[in-house]
N, C-alpha and C positions, 0 to 999 in steps of 0.2 A: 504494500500500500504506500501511494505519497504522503507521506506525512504533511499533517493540515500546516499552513503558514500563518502564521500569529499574526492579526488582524492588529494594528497599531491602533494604543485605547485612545481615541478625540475623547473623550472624556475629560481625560488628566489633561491633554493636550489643551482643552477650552479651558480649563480651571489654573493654568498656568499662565495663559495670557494677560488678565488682567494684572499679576503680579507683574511681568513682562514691561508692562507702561509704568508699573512702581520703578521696578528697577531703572529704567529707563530716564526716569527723574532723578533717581540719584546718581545717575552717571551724567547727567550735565548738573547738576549740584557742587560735585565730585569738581567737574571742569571748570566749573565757574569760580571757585577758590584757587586751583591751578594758576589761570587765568588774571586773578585780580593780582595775583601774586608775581607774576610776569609784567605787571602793566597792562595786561591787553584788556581793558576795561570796557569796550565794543563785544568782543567778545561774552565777557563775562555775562554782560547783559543778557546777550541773545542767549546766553545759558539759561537763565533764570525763566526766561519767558518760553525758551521751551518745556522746561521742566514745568510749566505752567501748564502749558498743554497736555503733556503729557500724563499730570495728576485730576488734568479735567477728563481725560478719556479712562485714564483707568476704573473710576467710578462708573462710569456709562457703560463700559461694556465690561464690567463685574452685573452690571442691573440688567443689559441684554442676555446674558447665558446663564444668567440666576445662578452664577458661582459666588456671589459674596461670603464674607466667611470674618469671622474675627480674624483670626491671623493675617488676611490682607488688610481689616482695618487698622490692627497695628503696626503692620508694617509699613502699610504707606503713612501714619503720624510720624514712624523716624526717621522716613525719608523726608520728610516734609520740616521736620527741624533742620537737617542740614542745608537741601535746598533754597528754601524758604526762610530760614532763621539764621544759620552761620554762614552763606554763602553772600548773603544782599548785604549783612556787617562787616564781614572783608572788602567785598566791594567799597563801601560807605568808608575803610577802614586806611585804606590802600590811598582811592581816586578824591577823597572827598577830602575828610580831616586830616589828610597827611601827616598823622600818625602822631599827633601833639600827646603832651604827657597822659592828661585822661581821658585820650577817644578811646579807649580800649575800656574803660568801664561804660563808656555809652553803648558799646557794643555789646555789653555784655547783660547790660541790663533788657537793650533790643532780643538777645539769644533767648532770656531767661522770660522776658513776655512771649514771645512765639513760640516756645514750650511749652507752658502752662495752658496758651491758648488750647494747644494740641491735645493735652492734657483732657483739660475740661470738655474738650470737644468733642471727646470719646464717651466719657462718662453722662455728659449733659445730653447729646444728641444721637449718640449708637455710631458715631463716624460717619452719621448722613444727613444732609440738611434737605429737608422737602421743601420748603419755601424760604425762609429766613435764615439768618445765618447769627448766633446772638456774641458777637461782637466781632471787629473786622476781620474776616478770612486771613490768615497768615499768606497764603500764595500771593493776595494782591497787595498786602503787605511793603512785601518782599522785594515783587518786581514794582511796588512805587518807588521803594530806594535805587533797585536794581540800574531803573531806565530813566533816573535822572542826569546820570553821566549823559547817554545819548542828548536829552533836550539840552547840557550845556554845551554840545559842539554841535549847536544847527546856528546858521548865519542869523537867524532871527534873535536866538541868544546875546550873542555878540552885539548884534548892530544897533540894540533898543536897550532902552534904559534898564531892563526885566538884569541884563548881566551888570549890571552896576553896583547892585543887590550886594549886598556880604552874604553869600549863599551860603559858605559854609557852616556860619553861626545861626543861619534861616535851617540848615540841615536835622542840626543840632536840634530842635526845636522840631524837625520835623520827625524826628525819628523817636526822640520820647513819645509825641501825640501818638503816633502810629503804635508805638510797644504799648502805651493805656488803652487803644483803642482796641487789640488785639483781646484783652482782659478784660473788658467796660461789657455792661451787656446792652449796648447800641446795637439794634437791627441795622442786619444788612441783608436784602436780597438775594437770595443765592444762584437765582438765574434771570436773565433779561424775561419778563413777560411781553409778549406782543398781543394786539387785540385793539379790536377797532368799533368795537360795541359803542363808544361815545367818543365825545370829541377830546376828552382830557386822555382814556384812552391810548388813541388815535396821534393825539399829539406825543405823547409820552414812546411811541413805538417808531414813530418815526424821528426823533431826537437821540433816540439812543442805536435807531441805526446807522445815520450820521454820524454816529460818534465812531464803532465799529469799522465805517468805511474810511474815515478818515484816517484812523490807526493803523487799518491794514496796507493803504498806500502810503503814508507819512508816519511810520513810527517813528522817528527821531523825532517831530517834533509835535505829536499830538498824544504818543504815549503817555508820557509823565503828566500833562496835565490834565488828563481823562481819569488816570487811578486817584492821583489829587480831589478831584472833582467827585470818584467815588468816594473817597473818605470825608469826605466835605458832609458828600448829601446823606447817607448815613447819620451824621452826626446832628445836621442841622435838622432833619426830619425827628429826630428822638428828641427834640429838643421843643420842639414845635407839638407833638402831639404826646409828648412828657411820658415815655418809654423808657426813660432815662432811671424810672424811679420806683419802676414797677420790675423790681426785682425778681427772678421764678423761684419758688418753694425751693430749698433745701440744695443751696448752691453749693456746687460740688469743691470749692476752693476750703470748703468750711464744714464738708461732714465728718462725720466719725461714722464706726459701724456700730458701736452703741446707740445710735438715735436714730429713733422712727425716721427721721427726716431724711437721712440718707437712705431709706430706703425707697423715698418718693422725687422722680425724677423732677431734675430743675428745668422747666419748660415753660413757654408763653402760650401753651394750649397745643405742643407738638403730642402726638400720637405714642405715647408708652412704646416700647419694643417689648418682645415678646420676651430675652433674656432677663431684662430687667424685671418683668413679673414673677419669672422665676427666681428671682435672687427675693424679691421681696417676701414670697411663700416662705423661701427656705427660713427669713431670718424671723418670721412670725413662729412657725414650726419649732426654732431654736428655742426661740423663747417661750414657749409653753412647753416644749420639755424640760426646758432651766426651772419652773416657777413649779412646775408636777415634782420634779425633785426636792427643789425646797421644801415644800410641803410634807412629802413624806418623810425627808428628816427633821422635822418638825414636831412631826407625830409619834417619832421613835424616840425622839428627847422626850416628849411630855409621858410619855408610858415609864 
């Protein structure tokens, strides 16, 4: 008989892809440090902003092949600190502050907010944002530090008063906002909506596709002030309909596993995940076998 020929499993094959686009981020993460470290600060950029892409696709097609898994969500959080968090700080680190006595704690304080973001953003939201995002996404972040290098070498920089600016000490200031913003639980969007059902709509779909076209022909010099303008309207919309202050139940920066409260997800009305109900059974469960036990040593002391 011919022996049957082992059928290659797509299975494992589909389940390894989405990792693929993780890894895939952290190999221009990886080069963007390289990079800032050489001087090639154009380079680095374009690091960052692939690696952009490539942590927005990996969630899309983990959700197309219904492979998601914890493991890829924490895998892509630690790629997403070096990318995202220590990669856009070297940049900032190298091209910007030119390395004065304490940029390296601005940097650091920058690393240590795009952590914890990551952090919480696991625990607060399951690694996945269905509509909002509760406070600024660390990738855009990232690439708002990333591709301000670019907007300072476009002619428009130069030739207008905008480079006259002390930018560096303007950075300075931009990069603490961006590490609070990271932490702050200021909504942010997590995906463009389109929709033309009214005229506010309508307008809003077409202003942000504009923006989109503009970026993709003129990244140098509409990049940076577009993720600007994202951190902007985040902040001034929370501000404005005072989101600011309406803190979610039992915020993860601040539980224990002693209290009830860490066992009730921090949300602004996001949909429980099914893990987390089970962690909540388990720790109710613990707890009436803790208080059964009490009890019956209770009962054997007073006999």
């Amino acid at each position: 008989m011919i022996p049957a020929i082992p059928r290659p499993n797509l299975r494992r094959a589909v389940v390894i892809l989405p990792n693929g686009f993780t890894l895939g981020n952290l190999f221009f993460g990886v080069f963007a440090i390289i990079s800032a470290q050489r001087g090639q600060f154009m380079w680095a950029g374009w690091c960052i902003v692939l690696g952009g892409i490539m942590d927005a696709l990996d969630g899309r097609v983990a959700r197309m092949t219904k492979t998601g898994s914890r493991f890829g969500v924490e895998l892509d959080s630690l790629v997403d600190a070096i990318s995202f968090g220590v990669a856009p700080a070297f940049i900032m680190y190298f091209a910007v502050l030119n390395r004065e006595g304490w940029a390296w704690l601005l940097c650091f304080i920058y690393i240590a907010c795009a952590v914890m973001r990551l952090a919480r953003f696991n625990v607060e939201q399951g690694g996945r944002a269905k509509s909002q995002f509760h406070g600024m996404p660390s990738p855009a972040a990232g690439m708002t530090l990333a591709t301000y290098y670019w907007f300072s070498q476009t002619e428009f920089y130069k030739q207008t008063a905008i480079g006259q600016l002390d930018w560096p000490d303007a950075m300075k200031g931009v990069m603490l906002t961006l590490s609070w913003l990271m932490i702050s639980h200021v909504l942010y969007p997590a995906v463009p909506t389109f929709g033309f059902k009214s005229w506010k709509s309508a307008v809003a779909s077409v202003f942000v596709l504009a923006i989109i076209v503009a970026v993709i022909f003129r990244p140098y010099h509409f990049a940076f002030p577009a993720l600007v303008g994202y951190a902007a309207f985040g902040l001034i919309r929370s501000v404005v309909i005072g989101t600011m202050d309406r803190l979610p139940t039992g915020d993860p920066l601040y539980d224990t596993d002693d209290e009830d409260d860490s066992m009730r997800p921090g949300s602004f009305g996001e949909e429980s995940l099914e893990w987390r109900k089970r962690r909540r059974r388990r720790a109710r469960r613990d707890r009436a076998e803790r208080a059964a036990l009490q009890g019956r040593n209770a009962g054997e002391a007073d006999e």
